[in-house]
Backbone bond lengths (Angstrom), bond angles and torsions (degrees), N, CA, C in turn:
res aa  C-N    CA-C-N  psi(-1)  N-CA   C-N-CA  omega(-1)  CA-C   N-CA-C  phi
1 X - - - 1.467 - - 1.526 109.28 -
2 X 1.374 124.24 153.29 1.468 144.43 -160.57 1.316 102.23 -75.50
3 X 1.309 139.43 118.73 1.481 134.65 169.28 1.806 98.52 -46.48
4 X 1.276 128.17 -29.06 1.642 130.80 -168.76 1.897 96.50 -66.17
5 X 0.807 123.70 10.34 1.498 133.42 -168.62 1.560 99.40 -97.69
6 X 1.345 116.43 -55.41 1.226 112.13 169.60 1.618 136.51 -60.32
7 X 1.906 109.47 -6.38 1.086 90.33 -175.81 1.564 146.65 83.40
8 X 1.104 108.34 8.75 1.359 136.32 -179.77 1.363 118.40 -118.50
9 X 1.650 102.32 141.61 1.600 108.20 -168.69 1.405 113.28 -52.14
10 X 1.291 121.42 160.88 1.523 134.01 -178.69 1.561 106.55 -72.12
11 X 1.134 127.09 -10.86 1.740 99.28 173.07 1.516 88.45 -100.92
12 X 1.515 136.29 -37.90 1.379 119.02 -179.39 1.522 108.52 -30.06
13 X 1.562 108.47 -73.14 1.639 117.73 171.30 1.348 101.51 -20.10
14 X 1.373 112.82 -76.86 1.673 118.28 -168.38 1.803 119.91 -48.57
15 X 0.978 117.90 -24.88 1.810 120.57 141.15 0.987 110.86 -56.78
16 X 1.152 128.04 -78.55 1.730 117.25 -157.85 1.209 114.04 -52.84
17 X 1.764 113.09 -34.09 1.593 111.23 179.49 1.651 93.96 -74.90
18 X 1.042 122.75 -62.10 2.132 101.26 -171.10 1.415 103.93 -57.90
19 X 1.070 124.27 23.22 1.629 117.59 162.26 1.554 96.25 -123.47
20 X 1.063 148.58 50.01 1.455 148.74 168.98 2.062 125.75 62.85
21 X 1.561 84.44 -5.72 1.561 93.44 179.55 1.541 118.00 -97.26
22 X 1.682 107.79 115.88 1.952 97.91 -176.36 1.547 89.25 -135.18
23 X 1.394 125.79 31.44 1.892 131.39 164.50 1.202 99.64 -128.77
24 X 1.343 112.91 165.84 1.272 125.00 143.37 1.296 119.92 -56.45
25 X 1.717 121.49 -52.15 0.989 121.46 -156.46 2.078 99.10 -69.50
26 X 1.203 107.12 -33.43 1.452 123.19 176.80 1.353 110.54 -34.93
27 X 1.843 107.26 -53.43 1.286 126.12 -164.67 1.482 128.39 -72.66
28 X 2.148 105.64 -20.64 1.169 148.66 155.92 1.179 105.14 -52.52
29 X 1.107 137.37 -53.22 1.405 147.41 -166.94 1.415 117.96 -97.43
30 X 1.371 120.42 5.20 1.553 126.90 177.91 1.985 99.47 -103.85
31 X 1.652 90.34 86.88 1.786 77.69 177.52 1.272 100.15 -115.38
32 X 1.907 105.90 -164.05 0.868 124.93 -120.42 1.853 102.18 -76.26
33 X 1.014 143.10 165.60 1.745 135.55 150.31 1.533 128.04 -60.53
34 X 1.377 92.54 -45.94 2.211 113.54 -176.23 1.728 91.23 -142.46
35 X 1.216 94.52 150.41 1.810 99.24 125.58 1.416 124.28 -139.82
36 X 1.375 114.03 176.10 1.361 118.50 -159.42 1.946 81.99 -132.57
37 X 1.718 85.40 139.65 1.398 106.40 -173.75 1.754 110.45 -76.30
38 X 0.880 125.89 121.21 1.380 113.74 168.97 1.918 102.22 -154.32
39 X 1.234 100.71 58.28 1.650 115.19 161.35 1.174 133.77 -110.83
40 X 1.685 110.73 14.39 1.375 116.81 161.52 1.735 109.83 -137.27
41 X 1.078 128.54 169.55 1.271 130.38 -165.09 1.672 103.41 -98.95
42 X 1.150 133.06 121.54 1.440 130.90 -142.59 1.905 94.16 -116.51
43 X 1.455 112.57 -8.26 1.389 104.48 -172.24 1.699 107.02 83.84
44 X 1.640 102.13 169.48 1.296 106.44 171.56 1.724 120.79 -94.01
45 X 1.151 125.68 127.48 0.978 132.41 -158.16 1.711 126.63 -134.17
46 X 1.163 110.26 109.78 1.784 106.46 -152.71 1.428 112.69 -84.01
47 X 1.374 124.94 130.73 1.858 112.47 -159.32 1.250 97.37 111.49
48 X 1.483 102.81 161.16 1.809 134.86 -170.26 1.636 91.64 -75.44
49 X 1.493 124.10 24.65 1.442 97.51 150.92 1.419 128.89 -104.29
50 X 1.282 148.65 137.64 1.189 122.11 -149.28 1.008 125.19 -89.44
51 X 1.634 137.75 142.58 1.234 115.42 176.59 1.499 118.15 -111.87
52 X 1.863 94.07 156.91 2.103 106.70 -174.80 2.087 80.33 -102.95
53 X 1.182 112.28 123.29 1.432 130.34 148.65 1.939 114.27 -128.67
54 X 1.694 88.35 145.33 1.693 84.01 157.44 1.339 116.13 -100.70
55 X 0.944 141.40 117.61 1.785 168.39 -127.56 1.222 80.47 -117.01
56 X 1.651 138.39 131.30 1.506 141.42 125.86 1.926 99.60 -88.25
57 X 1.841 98.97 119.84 1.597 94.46 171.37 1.657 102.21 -95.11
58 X 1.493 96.23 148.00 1.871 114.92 172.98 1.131 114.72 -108.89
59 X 1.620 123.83 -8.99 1.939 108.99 -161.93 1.826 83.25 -176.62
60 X 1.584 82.58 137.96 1.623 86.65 167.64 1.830 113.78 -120.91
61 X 1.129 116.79 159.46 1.932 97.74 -171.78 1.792 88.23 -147.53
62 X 1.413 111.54 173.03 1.132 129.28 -172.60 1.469 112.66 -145.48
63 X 1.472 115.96 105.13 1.372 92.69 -178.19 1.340 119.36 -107.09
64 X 1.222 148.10 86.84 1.717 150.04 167.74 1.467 112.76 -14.84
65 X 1.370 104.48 50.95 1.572 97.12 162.91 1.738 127.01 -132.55
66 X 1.013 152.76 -166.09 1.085 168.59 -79.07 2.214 99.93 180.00
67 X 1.452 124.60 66.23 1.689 123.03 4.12 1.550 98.89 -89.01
68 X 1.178 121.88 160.24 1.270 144.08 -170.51 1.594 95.95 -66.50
69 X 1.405 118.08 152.03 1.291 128.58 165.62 1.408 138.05 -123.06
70 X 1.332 121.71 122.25 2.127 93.91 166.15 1.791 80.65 -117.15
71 X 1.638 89.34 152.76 1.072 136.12 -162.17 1.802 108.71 -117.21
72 X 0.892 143.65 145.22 1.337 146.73 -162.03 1.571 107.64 -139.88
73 X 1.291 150.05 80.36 1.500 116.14 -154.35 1.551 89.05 -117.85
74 X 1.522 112.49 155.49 1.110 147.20 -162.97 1.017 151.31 175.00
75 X 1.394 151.46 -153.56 1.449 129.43 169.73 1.767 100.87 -145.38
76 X 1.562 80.66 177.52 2.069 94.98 -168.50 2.146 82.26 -89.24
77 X 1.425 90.18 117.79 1.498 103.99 160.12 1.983 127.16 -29.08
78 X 1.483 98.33 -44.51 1.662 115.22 -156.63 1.838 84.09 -86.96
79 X 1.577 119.51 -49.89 1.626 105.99 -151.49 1.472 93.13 -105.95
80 X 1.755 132.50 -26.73 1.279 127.47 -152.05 1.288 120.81 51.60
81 X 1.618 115.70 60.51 0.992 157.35 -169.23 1.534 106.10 -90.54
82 X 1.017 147.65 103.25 2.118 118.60 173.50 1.540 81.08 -49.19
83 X 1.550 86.90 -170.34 1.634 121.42 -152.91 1.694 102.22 162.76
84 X 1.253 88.48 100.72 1.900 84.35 156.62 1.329 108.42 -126.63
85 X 1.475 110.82 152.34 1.464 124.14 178.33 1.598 116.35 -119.24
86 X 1.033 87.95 140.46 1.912 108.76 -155.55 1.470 94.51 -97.75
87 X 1.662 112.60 148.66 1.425 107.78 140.09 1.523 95.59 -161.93
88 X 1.821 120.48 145.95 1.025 119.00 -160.68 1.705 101.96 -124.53
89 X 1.179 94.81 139.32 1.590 123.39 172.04 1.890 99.18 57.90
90 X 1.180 87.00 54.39 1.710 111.81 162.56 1.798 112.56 -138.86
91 X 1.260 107.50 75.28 1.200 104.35 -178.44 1.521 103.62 -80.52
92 X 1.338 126.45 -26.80 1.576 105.97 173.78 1.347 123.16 -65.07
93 X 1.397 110.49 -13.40 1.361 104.37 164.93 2.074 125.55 -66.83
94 X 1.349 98.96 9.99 2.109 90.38 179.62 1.199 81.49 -84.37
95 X 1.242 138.39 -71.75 1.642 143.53 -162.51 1.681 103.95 -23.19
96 X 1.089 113.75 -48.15 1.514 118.37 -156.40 2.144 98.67 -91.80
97 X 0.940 81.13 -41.14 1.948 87.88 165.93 1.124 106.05 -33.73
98 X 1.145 152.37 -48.06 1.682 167.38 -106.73 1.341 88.58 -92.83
99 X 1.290 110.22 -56.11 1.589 131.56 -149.96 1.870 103.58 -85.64
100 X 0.992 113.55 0.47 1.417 135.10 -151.73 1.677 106.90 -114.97
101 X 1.170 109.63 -20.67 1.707 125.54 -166.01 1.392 79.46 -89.78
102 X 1.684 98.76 136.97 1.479 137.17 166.10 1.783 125.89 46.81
103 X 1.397 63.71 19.65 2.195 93.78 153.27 1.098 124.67 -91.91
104 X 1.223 113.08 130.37 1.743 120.95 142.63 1.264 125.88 -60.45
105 X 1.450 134.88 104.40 1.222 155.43 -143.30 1.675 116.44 -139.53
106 X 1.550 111.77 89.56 1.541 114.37 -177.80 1.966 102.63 -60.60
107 X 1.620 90.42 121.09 1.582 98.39 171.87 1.913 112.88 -123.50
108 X 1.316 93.19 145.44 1.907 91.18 -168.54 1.910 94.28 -136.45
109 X 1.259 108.37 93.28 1.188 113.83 159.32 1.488 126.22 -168.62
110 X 1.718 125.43 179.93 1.210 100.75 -168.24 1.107 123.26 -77.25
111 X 1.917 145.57 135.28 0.931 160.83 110.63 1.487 119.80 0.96
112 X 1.691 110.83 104.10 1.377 107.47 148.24 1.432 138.60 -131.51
113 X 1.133 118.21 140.24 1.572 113.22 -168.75 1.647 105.24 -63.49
114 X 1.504 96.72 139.20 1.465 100.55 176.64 1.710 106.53 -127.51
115 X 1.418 128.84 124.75 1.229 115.38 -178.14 1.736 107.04 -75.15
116 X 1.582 105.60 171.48 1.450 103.57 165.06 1.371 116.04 -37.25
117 X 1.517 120.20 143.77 1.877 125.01 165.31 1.337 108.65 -161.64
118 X 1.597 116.11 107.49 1.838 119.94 177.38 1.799 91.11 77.94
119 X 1.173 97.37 -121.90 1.454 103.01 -140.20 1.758 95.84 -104.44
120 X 1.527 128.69 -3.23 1.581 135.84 169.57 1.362 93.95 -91.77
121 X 1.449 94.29 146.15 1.229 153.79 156.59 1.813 111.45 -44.67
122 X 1.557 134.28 116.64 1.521 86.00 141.96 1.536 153.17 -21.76
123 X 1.120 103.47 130.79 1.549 102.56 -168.68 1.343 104.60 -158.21
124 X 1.769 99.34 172.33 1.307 88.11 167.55 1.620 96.13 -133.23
125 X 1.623 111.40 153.43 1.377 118.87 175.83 1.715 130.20 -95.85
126 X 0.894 142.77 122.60 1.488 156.88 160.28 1.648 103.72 -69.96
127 X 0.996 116.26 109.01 1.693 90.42 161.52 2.000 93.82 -132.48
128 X 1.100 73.96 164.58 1.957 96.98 -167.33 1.214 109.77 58.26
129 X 1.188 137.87 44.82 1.779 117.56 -169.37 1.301 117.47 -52.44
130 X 1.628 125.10 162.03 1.255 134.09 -177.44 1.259 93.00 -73.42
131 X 1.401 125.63 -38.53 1.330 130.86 -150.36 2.082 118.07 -121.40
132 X 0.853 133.26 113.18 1.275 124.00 -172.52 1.844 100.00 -142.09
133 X 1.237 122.76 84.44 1.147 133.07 179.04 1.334 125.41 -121.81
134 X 1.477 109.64 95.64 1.521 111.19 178.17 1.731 118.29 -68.98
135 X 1.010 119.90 3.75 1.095 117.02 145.61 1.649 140.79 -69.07
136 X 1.394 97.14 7.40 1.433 99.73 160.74 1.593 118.18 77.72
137 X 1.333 111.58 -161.25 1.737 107.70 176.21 1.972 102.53 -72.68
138 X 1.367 115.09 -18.84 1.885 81.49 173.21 1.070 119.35 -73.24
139 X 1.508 109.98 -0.85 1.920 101.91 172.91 1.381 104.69 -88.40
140 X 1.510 117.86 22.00 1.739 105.99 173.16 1.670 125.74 -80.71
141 X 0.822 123.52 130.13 1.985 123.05 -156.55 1.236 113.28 174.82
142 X 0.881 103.09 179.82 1.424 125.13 -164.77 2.032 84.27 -96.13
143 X 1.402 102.76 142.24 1.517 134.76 170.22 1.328 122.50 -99.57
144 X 0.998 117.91 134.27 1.813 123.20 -149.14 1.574 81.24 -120.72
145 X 1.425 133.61 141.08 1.520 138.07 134.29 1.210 111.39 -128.48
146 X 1.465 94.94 136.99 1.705 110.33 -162.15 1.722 103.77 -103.07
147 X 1.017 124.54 132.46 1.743 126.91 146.95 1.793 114.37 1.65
148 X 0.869 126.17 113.60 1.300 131.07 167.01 1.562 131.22 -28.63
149 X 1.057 133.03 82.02 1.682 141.05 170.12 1.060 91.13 -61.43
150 X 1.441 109.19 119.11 1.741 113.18 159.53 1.474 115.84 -65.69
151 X 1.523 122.90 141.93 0.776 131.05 150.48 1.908 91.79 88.55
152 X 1.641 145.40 4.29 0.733 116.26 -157.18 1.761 88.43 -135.92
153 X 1.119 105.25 166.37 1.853 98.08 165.88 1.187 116.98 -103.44
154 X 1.544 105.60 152.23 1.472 109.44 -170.55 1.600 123.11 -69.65
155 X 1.355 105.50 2.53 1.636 127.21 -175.84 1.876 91.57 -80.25
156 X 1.281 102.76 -61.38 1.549 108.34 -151.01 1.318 84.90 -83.69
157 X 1.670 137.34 -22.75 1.504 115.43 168.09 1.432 114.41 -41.36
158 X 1.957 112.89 -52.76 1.346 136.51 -162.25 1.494 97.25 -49.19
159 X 1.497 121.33 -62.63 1.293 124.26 -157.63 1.328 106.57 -77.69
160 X 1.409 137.74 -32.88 1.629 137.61 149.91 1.537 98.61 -37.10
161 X 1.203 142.26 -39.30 1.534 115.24 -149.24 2.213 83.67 -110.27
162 X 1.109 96.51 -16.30 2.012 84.38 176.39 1.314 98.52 -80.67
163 X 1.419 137.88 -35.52 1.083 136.42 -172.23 1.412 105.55 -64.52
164 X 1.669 126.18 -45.24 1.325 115.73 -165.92 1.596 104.46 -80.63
165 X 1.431 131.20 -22.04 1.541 135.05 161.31 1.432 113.09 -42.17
166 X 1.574 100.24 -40.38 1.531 86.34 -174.33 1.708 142.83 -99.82
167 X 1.493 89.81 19.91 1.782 133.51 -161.63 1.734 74.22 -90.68
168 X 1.662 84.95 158.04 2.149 100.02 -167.28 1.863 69.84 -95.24
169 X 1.435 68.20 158.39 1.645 94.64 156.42 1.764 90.20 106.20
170 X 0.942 138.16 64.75 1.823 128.45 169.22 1.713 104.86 -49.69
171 X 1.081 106.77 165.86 1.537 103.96 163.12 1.359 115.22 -87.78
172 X 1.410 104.92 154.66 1.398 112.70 169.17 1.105 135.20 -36.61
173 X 1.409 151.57 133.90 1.377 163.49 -145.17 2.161 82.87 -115.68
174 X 1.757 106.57 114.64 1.275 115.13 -170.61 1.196 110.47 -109.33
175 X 1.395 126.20 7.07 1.339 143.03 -171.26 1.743 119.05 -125.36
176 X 1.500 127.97 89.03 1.245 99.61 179.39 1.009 136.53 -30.86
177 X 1.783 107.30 154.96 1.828 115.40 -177.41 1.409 127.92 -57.81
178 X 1.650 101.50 -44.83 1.296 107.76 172.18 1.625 127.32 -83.03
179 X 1.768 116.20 3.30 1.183 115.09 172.23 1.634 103.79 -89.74
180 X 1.006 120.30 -24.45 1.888 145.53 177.09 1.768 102.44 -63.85
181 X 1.351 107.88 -47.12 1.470 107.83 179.00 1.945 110.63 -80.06
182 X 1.548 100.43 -40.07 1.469 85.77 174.38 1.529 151.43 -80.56
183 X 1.895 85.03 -14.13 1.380 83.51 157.53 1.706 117.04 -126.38
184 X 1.325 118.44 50.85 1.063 145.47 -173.79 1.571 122.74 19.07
185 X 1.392 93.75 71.54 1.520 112.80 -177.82 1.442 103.88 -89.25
186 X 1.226 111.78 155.38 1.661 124.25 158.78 1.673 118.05 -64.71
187 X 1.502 130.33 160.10 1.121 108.40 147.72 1.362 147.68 -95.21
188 X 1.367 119.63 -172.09 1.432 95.66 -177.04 1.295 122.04 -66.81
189 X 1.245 140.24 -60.13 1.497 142.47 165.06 2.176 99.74 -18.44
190 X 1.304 106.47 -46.05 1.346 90.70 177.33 1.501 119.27 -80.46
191 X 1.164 118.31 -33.67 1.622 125.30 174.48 1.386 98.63 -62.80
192 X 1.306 130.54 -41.40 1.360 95.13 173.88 1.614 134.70 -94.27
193 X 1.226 112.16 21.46 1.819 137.86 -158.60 1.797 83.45 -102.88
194 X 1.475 99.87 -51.24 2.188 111.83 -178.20 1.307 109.28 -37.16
195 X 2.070 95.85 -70.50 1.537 101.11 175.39 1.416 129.98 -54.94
196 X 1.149 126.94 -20.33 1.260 116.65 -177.79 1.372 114.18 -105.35
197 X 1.445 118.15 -32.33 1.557 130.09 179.90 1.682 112.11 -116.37
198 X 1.102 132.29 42.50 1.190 135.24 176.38 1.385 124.50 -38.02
199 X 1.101 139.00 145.87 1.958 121.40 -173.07 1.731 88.28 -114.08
200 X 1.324 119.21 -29.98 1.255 95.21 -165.04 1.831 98.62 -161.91
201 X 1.056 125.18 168.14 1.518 111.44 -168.57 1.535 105.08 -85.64
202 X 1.155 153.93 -16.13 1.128 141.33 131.77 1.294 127.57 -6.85
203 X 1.596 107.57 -75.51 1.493 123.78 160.27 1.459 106.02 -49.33
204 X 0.920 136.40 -72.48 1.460 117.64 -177.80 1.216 150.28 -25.84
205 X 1.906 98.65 -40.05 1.285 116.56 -160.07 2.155 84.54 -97.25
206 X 1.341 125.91 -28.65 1.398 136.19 166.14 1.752 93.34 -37.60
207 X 1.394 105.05 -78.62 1.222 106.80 174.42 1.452 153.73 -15.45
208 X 1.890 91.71 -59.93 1.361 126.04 146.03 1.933 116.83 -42.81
């Protein structure tokens, strides 16, 4: 099937083709490099290890400085911990915060302890997280990163490859039914749903 199926501008197309993809089915088959586990909630954790918390945010702030900040402040769901989350020289991101107040919000990044200073609290800070999902714990899973599309982001890679999953036509099943039932394999339409959308490393390695 025609990558023009998906609907996407002509230089998008024109990435995927200088990256070897000019089908859908092509585009099906361009998975992931690693993934990184983040299907259980790991607590807050201070150091380059990363942490999975659910974040409830209370207040969003902006600070005009030199690099500029919005600020997210809140606490870790499990301990009621503060927690503020950083991101710098993204001021269009306060606008979008709005939507973010008095949610439960799955966050996956590194944790650092911050003592009291001025007018905060002990706390601890996140800034840039890998992960910022107001969808809460059903966004808990396993994390897919794919090979580099020039010129494209790995977000709008993601939504190019859900979009082409959900186009009729699956691919062919290349394995008889009854060799699939006897030694209790998945099928293909699901082996490739694993690799790209995994729920948990179990499923993955099924996949595998």
């Amino acid at each position: 099937m025609e990558l023009s199926a998906l609907n996407i501008p002509a230089e998008k197309e024109k990435q995927l083709n200088r990256a070897g993809i000019t089908t859908i089915e092509e585009l099906l088959e361009f998975f992931p490099r690693k993934y990184i586990d983040r299907s259980t909630l790991t607590g807050l954790r201070n150091g380059p290890e990363e942490s999975v918390i659910l974040f409830h945010a209370v207040s969003r702030h902006y600070r005009n400085t030199k690099p500029e900040i919005v600020v997210l402040k809140g606490y870790d769901c499990t301990t009621k911990t503060p927690v503020h989350i950083l991101w710098f020289n993204q001021g269009y991101l306060f606008g979008q915060m709005a939507d973010a107040l008095d949610k439960d919000i799955l966050v996956a990044g590194n944790a650092v302890w911050k003592p009291a200073a001025f007018q905060d609290p002990d706390r601890y800070e996140i800034a840039s997280p890998a992960v910022f999902e107001p969808a809460g714990l059903k966004a808990l899973g396993m994390y897919s990163v794919y090979p580099k599309v020039r010129g494209m982001a790995e977000e709008y890679l993601k939504k190019c490859l859900y979009d082409a999953a959900s186009l009729s036509g699956p691919p062919a099943e290349t394995i008889p039914p009854q060799f699939l039932q006897q030694h209790s394999l998945i099928s293909h339409k699901e082996m490739v749903a694993g690799l790209h959308w995994p729920g948990s490393s179990a499923e993955l390695e099924q996949a595998k």
